[in-house]
The first five atom37 places (N, CA, C, CB, O) and aatype in JSON, in Angstrom:
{
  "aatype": [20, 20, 20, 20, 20, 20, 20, 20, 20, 20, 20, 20, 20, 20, 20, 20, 20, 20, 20, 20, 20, 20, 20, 20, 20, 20, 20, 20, 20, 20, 20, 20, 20, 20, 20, 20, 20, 20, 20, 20, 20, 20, 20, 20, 20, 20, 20, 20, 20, 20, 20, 20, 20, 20, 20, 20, 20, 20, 20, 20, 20, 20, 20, 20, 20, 20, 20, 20, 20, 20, 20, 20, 20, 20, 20, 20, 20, 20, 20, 20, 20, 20, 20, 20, 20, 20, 20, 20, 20, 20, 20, 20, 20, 20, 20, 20, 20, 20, 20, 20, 20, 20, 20, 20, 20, 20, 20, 20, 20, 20, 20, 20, 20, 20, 20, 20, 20, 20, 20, 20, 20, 20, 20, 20, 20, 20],
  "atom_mask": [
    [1, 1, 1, 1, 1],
    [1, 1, 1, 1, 1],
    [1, 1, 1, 1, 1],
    [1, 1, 1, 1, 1],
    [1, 1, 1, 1, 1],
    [1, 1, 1, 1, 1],
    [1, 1, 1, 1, 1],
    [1, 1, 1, 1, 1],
    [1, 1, 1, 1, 1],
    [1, 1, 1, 1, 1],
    [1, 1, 1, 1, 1],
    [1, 1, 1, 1, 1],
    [1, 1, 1, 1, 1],
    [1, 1, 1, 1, 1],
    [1, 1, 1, 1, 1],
    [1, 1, 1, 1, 1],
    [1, 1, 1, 1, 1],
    [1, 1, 1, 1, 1],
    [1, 1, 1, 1, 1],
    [1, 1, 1, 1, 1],
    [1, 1, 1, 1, 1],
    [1, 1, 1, 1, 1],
    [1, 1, 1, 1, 1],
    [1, 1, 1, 1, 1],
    [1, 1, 1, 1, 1],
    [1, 1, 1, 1, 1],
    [1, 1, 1, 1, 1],
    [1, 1, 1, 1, 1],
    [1, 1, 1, 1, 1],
    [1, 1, 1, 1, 1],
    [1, 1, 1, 1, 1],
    [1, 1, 1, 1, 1],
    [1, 1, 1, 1, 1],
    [1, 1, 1, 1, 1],
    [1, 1, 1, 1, 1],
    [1, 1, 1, 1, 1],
    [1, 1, 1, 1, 1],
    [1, 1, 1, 1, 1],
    [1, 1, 1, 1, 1],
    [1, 1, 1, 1, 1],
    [1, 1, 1, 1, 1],
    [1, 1, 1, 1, 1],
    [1, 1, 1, 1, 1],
    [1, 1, 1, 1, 1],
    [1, 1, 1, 1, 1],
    [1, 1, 1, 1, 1],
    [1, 1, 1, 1, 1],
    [1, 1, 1, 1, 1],
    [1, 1, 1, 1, 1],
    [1, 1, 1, 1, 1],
    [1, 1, 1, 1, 1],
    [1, 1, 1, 1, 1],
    [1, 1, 1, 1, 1],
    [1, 1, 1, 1, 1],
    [1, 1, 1, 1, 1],
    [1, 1, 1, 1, 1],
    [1, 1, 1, 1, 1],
    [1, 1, 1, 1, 1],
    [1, 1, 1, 1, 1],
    [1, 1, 1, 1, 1],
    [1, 1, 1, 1, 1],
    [1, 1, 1, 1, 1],
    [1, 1, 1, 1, 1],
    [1, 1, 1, 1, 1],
    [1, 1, 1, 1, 1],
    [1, 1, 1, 1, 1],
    [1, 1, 1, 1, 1],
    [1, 1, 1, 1, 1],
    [1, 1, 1, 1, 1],
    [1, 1, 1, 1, 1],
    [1, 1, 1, 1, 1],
    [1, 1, 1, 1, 1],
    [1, 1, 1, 1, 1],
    [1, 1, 1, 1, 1],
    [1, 1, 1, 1, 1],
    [1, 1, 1, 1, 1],
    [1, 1, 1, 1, 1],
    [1, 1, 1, 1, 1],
    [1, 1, 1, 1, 1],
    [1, 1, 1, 1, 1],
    [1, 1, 1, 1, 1],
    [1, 1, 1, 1, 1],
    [1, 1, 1, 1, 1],
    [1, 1, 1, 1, 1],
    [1, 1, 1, 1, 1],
    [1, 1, 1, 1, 1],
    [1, 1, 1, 1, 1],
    [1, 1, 1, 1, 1],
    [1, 1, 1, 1, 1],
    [1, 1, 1, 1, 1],
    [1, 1, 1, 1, 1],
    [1, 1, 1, 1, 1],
    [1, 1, 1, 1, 1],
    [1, 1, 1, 1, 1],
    [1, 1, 1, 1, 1],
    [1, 1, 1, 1, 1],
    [1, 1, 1, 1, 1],
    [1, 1, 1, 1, 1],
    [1, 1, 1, 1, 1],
    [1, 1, 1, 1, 1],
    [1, 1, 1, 1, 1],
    [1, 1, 1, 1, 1],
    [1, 1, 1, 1, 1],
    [1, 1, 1, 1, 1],
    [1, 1, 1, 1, 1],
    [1, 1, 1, 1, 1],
    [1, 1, 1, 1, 1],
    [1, 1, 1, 1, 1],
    [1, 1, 1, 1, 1],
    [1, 1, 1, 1, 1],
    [1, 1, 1, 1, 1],
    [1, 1, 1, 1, 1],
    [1, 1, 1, 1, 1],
    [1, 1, 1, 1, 1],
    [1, 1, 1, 1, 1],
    [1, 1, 1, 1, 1],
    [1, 1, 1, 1, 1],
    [1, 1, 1, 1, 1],
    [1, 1, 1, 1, 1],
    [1, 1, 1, 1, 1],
    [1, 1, 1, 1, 1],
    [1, 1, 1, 1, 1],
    [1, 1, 1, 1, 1],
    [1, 1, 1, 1, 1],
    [1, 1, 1, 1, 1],
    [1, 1, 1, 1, 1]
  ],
  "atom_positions": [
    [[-7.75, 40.11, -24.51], [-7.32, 40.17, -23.13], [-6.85, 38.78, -22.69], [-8.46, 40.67, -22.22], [-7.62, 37.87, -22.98]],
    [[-5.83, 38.48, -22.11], [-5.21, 37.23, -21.66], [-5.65, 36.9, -20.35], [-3.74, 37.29, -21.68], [-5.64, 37.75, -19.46]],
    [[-6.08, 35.56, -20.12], [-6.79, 34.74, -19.14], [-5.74, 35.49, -17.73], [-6.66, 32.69, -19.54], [-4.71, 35.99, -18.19]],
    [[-5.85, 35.59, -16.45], [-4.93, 35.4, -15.62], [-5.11, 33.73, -15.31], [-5.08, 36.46, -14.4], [-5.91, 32.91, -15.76]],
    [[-3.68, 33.57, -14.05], [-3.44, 32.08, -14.06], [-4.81, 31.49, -13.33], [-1.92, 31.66, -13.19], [-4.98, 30.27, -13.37]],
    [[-6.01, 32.5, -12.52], [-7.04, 31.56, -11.98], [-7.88, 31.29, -12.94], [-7.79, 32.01, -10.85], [-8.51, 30.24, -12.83]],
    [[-8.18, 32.34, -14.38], [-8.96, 32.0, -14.81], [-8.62, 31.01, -15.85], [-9.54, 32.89, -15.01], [-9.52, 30.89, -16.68]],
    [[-7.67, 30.35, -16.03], [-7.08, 29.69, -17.04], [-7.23, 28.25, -16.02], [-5.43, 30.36, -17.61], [-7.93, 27.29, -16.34]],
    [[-6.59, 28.33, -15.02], [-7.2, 27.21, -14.19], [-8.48, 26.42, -14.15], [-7.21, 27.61, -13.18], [-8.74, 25.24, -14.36]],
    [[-9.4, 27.77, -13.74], [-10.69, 27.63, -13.88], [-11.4, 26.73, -15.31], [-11.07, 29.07, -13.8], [-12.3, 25.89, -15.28]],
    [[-10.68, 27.21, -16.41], [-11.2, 26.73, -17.72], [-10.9, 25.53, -17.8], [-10.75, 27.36, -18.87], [-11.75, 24.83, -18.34]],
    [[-9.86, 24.96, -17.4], [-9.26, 23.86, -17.34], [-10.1, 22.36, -16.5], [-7.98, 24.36, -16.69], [-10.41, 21.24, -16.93]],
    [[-10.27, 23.15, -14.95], [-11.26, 22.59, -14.47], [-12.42, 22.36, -15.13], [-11.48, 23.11, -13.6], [-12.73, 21.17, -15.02]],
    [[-13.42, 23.18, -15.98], [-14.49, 23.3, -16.58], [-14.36, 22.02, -18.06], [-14.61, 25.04, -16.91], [-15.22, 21.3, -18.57]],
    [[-13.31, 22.15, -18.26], [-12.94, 20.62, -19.61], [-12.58, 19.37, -18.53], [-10.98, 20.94, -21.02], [-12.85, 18.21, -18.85]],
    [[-12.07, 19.63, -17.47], [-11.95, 18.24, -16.64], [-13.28, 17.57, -16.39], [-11.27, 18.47, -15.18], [-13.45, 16.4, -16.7]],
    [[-14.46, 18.47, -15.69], [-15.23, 18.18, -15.31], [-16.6, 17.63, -16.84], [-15.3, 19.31, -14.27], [-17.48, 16.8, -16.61]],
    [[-16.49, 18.12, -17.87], [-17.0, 17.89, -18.8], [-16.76, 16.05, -19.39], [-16.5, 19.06, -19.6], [-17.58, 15.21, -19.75]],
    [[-14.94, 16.0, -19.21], [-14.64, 14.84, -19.46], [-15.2, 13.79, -18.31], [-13.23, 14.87, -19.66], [-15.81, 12.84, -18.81]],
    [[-15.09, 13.78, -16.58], [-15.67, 13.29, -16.06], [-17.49, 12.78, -16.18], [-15.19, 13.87, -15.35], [-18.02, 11.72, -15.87]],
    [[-18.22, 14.3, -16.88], [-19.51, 13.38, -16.95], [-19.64, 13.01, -18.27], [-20.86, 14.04, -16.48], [-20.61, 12.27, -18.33]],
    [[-19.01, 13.2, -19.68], [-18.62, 12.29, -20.36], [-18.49, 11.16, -20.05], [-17.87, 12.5, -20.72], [-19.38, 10.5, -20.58]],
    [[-17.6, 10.37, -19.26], [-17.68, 8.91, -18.5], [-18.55, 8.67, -17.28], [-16.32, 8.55, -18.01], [-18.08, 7.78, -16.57]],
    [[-19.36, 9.04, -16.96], [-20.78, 9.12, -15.87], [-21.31, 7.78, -15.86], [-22.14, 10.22, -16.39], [-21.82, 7.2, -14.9]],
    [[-21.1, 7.24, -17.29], [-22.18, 5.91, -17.89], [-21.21, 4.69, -16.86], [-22.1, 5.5, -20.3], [-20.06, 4.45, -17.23]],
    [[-21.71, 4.06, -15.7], [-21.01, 2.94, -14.89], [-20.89, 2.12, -15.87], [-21.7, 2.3, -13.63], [-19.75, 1.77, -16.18]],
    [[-22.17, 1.55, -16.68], [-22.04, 0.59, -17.49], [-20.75, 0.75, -18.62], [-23.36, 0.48, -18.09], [-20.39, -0.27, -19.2]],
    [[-20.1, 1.95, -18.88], [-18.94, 1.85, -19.8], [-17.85, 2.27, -19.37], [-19.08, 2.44, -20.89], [-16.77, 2.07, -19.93]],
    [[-18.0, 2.81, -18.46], [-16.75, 3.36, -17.38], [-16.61, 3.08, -16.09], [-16.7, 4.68, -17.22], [-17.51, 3.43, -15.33]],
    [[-15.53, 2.43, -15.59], [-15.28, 2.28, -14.1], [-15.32, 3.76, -13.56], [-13.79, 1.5, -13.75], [-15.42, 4.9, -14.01]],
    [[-15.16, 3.08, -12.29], [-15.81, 4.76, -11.25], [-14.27, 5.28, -11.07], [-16.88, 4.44, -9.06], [-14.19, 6.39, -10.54]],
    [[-13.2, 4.74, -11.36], [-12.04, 5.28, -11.29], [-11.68, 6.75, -12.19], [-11.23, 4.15, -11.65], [-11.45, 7.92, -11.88]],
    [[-11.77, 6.06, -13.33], [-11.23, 7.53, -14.43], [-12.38, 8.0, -14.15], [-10.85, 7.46, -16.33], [-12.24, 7.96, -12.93]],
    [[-13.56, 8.47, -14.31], [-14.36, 9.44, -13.69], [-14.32, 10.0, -12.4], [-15.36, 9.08, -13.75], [-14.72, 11.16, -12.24]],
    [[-13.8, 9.22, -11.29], [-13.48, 9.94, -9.97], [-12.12, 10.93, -10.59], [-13.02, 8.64, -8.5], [-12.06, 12.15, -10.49]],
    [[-11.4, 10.32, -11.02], [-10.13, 10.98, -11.49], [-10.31, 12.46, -12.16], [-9.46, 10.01, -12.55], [-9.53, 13.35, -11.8]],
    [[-11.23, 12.71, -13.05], [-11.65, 13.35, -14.07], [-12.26, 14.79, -12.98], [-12.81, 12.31, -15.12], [-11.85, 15.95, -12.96]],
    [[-13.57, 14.01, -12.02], [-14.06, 14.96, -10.94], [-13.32, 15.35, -10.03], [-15.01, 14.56, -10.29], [-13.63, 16.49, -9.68]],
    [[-12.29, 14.84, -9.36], [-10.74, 14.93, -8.91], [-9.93, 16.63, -9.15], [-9.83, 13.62, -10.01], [-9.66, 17.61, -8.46]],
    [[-9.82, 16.21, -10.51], [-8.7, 16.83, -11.3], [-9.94, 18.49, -11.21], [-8.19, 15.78, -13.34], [-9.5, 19.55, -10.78]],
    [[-11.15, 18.36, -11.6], [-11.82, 19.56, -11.78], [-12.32, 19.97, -10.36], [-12.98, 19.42, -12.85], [-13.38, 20.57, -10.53]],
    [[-12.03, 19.9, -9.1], [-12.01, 19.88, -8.5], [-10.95, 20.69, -7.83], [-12.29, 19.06, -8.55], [-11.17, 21.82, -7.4]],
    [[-9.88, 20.15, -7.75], [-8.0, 20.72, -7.52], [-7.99, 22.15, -8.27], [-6.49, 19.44, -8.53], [-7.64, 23.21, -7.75]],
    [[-8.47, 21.98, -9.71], [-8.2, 22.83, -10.14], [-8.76, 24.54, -9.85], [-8.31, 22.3, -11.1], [-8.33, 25.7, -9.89]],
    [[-10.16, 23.68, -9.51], [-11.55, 24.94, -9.13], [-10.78, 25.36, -7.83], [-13.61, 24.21, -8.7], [-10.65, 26.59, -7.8]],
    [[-10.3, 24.79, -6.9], [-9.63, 25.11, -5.47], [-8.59, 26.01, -5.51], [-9.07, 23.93, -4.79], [-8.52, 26.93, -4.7]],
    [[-7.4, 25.75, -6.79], [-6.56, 25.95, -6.67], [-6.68, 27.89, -7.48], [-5.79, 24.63, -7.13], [-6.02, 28.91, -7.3]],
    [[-7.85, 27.54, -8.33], [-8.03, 28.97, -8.67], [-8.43, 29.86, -7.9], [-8.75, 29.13, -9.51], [-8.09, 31.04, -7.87]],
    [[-9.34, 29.16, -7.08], [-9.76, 30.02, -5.69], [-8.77, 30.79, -5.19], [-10.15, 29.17, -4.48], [-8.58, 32.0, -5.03]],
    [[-8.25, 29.9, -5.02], [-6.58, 30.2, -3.66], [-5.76, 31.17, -4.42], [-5.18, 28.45, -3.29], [-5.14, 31.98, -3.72]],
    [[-5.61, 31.27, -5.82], [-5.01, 32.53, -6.6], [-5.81, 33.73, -6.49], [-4.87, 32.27, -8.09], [-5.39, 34.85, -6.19]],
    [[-7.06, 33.37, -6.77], [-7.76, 34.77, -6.9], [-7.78, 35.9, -5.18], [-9.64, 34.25, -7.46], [-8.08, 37.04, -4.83]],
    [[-7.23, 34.56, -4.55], [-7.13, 35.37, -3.09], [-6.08, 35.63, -2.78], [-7.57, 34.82, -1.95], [-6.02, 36.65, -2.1]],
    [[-4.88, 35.0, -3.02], [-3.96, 35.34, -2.51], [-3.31, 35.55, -3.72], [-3.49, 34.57, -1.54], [-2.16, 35.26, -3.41]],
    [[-3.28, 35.88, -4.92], [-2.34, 35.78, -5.81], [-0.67, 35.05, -5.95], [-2.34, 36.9, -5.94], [0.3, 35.4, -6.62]],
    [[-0.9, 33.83, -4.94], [0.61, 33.33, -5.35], [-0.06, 32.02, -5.62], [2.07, 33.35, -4.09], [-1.25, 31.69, -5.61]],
    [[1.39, 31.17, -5.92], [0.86, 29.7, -6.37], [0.21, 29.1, -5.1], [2.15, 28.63, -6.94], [0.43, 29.26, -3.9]],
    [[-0.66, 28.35, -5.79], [-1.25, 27.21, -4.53], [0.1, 25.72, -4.5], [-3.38, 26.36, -5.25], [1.05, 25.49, -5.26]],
    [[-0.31, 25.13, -3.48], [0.69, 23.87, -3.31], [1.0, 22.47, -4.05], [0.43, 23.45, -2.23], [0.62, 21.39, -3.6]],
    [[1.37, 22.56, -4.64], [1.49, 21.51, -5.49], [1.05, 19.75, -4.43], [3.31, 21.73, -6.15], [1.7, 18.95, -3.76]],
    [[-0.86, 19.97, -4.98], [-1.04, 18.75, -4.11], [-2.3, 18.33, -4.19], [-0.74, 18.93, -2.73], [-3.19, 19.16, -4.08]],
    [[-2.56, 17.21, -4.36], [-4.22, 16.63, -5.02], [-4.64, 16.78, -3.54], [-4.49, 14.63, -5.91], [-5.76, 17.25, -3.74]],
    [[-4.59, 16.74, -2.8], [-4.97, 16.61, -1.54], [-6.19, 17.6, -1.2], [-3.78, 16.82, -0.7], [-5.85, 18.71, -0.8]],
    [[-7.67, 17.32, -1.32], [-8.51, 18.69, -1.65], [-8.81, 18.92, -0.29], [-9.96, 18.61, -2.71], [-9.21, 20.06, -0.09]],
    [[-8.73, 18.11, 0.83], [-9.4, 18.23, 2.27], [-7.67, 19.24, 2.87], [-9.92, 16.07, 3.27], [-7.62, 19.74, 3.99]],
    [[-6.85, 19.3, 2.2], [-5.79, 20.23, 2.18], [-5.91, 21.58, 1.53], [-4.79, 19.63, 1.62], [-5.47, 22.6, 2.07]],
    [[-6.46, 21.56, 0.46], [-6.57, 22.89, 0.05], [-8.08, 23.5, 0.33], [-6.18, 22.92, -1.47], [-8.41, 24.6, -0.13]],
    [[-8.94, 22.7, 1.13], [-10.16, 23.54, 1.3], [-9.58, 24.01, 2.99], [-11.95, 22.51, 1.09], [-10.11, 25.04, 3.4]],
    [[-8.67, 23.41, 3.86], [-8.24, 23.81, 4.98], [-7.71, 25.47, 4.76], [-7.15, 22.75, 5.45], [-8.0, 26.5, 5.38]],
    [[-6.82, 25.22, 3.63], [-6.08, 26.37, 3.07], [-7.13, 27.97, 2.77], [-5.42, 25.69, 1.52], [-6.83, 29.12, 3.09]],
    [[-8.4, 27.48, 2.05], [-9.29, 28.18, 1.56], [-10.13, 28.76, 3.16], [-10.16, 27.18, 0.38], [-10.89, 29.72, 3.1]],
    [[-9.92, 28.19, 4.21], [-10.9, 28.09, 4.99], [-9.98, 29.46, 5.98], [-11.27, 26.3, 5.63], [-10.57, 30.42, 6.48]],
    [[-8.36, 29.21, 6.09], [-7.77, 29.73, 7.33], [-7.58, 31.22, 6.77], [-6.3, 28.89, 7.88], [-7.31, 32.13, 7.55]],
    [[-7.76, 31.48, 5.12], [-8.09, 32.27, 4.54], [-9.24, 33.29, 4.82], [-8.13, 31.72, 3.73], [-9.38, 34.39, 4.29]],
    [[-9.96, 32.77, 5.67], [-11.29, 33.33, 5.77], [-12.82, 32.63, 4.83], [-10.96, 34.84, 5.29], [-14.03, 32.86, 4.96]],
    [[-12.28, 32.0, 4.17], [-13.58, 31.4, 3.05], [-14.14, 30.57, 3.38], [-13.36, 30.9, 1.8], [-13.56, 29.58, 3.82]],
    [[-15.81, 30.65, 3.26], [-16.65, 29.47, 3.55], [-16.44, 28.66, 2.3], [-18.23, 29.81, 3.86], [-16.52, 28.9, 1.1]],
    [[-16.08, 27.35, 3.25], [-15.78, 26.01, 1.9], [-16.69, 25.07, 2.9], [-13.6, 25.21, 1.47], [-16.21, 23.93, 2.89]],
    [[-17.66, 25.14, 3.62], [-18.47, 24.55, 4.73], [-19.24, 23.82, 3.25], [-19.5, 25.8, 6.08], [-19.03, 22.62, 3.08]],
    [[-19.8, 24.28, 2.61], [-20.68, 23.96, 1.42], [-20.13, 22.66, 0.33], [-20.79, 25.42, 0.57], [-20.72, 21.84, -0.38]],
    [[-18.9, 22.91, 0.56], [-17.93, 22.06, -0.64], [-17.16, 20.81, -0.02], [-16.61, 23.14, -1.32], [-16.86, 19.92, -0.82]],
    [[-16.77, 20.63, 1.51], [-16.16, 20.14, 2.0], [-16.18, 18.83, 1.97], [-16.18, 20.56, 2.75], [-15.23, 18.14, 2.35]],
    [[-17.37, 18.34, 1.46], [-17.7, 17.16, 1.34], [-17.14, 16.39, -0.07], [-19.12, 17.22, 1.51], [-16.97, 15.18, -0.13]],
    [[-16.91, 17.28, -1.12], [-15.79, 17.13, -2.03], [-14.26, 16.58, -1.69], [-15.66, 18.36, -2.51], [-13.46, 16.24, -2.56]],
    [[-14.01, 16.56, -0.27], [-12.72, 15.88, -0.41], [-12.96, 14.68, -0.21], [-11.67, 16.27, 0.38], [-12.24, 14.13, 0.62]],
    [[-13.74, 14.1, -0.69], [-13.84, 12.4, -0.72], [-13.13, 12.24, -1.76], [-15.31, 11.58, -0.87], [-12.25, 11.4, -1.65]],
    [[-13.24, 12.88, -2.96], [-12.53, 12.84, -4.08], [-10.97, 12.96, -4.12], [-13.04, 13.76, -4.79], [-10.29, 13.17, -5.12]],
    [[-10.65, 12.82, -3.18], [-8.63, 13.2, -3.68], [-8.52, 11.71, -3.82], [-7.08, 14.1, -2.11], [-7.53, 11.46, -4.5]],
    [[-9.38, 10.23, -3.3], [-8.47, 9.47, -3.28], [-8.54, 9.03, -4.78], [-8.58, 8.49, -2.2], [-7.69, 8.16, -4.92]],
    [[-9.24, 9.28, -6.06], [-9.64, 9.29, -6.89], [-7.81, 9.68, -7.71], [-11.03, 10.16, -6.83], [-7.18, 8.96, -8.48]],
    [[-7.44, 10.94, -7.19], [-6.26, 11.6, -7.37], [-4.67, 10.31, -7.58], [-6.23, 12.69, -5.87], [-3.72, 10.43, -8.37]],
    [[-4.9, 9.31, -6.66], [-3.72, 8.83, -6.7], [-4.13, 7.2, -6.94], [-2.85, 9.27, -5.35], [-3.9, 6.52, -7.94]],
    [[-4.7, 6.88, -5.91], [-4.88, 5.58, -5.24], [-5.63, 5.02, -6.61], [-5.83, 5.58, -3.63], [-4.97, 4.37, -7.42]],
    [[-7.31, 5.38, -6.87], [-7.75, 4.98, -7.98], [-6.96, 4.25, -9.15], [-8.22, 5.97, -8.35], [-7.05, 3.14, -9.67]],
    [[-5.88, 5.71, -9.39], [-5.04, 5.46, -10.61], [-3.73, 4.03, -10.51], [-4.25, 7.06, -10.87], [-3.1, 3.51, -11.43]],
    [[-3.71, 3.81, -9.37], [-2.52, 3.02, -9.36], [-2.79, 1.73, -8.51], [-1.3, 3.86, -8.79], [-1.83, 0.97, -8.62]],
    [[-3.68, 1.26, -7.77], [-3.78, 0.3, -6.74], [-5.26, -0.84, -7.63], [-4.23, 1.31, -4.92], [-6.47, -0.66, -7.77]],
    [[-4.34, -1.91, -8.02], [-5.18, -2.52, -9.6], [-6.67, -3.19, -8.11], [-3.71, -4.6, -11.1], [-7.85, -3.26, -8.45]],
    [[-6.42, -3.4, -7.32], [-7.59, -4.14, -6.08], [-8.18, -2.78, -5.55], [-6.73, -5.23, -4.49], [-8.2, -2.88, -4.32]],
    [[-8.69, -1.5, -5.96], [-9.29, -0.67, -5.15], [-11.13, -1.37, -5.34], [-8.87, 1.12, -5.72], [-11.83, -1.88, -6.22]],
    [[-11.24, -1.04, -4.1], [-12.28, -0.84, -4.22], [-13.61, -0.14, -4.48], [-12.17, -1.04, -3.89], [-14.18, 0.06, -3.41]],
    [[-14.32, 0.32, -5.54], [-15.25, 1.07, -5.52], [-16.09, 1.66, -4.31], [-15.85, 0.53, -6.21], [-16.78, 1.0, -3.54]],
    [[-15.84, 3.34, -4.28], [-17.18, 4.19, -3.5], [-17.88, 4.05, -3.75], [-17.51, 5.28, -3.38], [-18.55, 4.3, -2.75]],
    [[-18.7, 3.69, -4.67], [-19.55, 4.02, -5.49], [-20.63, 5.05, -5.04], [-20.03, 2.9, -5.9], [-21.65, 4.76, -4.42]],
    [[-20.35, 5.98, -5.34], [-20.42, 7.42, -5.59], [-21.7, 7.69, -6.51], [-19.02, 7.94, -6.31], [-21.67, 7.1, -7.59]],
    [[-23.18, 8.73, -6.21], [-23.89, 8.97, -6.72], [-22.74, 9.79, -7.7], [-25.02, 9.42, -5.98], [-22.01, 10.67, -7.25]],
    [[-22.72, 9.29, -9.21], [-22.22, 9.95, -10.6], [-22.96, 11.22, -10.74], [-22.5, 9.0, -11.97], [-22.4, 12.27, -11.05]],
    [[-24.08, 11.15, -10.53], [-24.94, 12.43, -11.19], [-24.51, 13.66, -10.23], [-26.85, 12.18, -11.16], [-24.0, 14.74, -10.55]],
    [[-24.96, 13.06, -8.66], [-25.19, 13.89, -7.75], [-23.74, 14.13, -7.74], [-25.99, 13.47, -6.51], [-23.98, 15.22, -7.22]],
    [[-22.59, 14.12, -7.81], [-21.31, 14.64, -7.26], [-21.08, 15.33, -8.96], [-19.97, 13.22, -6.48], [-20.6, 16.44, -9.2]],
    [[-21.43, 14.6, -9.68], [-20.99, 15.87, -11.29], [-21.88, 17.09, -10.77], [-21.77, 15.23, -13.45], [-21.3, 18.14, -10.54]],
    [[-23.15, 17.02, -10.6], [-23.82, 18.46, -10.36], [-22.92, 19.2, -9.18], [-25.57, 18.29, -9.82], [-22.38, 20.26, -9.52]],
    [[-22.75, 18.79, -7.99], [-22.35, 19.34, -7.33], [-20.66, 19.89, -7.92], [-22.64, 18.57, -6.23], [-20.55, 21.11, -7.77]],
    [[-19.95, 19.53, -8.27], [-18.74, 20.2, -8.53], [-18.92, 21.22, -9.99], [-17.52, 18.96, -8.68], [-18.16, 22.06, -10.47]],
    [[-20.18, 20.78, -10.41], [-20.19, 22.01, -11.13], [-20.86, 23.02, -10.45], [-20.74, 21.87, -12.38], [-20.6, 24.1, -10.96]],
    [[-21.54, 23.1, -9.61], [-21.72, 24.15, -8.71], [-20.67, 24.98, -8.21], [-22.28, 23.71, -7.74], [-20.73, 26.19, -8.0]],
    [[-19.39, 24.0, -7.97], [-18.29, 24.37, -7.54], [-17.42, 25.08, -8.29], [-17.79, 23.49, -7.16], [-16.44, 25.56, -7.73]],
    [[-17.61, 25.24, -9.53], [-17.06, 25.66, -10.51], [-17.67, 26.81, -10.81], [-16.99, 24.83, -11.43], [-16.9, 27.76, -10.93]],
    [[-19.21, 27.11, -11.04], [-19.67, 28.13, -11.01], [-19.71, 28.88, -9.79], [-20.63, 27.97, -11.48], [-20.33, 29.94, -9.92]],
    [[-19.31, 28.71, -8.8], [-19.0, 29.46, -7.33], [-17.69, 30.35, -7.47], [-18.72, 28.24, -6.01], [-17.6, 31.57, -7.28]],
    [[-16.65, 29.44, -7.86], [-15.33, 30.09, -8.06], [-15.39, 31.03, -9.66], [-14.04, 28.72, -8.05], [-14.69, 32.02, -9.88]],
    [[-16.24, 30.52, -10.49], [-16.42, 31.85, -11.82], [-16.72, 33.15, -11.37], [-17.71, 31.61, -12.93], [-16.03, 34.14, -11.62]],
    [[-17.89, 33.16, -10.63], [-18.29, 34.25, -9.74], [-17.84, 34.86, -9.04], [-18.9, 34.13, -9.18], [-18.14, 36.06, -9.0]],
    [[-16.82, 34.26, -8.1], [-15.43, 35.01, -7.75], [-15.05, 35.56, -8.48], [-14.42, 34.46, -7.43], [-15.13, 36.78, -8.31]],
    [[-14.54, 35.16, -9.47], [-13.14, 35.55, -10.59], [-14.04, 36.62, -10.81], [-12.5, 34.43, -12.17], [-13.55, 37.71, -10.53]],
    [[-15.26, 36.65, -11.26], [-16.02, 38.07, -11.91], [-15.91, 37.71, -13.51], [-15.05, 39.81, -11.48], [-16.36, 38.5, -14.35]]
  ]
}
């Protein structure tokens, strides 16, 4: 049986987020490519959401405090997750601005939580 496009999303997210706590260790990884990593599995978990509900494409856009608005006018409680859009700036800024400054971001506590987020939207999909 062939994935549809949320659940292929979904899987995708699930190797993003694996690679993010792969780099968890501060001492060997800046908080950048791991914000990036939780970022990316993140967009993706959202963006599957937004298929499994509406079946068209979502918007081409890291912007997650944008696509949980999207998830929300939809009817969906994202009250639980919302606090995840700290992570978009991870999306651009991280990657390109060599003077950012570190969130520094509980690693553990935001990997658990977006895998929550991930198993929320599996459960959707069914």
């Amino acid at each position: 049986m062939a994935l549809s496009e949320a659940e292929g999303l979904l899987r995708i997210a699930a190797a993003d987020l694996e690679t993010a706590v792969a780099s968890s260790d501060p001492t060997v990884f800046r908080e950048g490519p791991w914000g990036f990593w939780l970022q990316q599995a993140v967009e993706k978990a959202l963006k599957a959401w937004l298929l499994h509900l509406e079946d068209e494409d979502p918007p081409l856009t890291h912007d997650l405090r944008r696509l949980f608005r999207l998830l929300a006018a939809g009817g969906e409680d994202v009250s639980r997750w919302k606090d995840l859009g700290v992570l978009t700036v991870y999306a651009v800024q991280f990657r390109y601005d060599a003077d950012s400054s570190p969130l520094e971001l509980d690693r553990l506590a935001f990997n658990q939580r977006v895998h929550a987020l991930v198993l929320h939207v599996e459960q959707l999909l069914g």
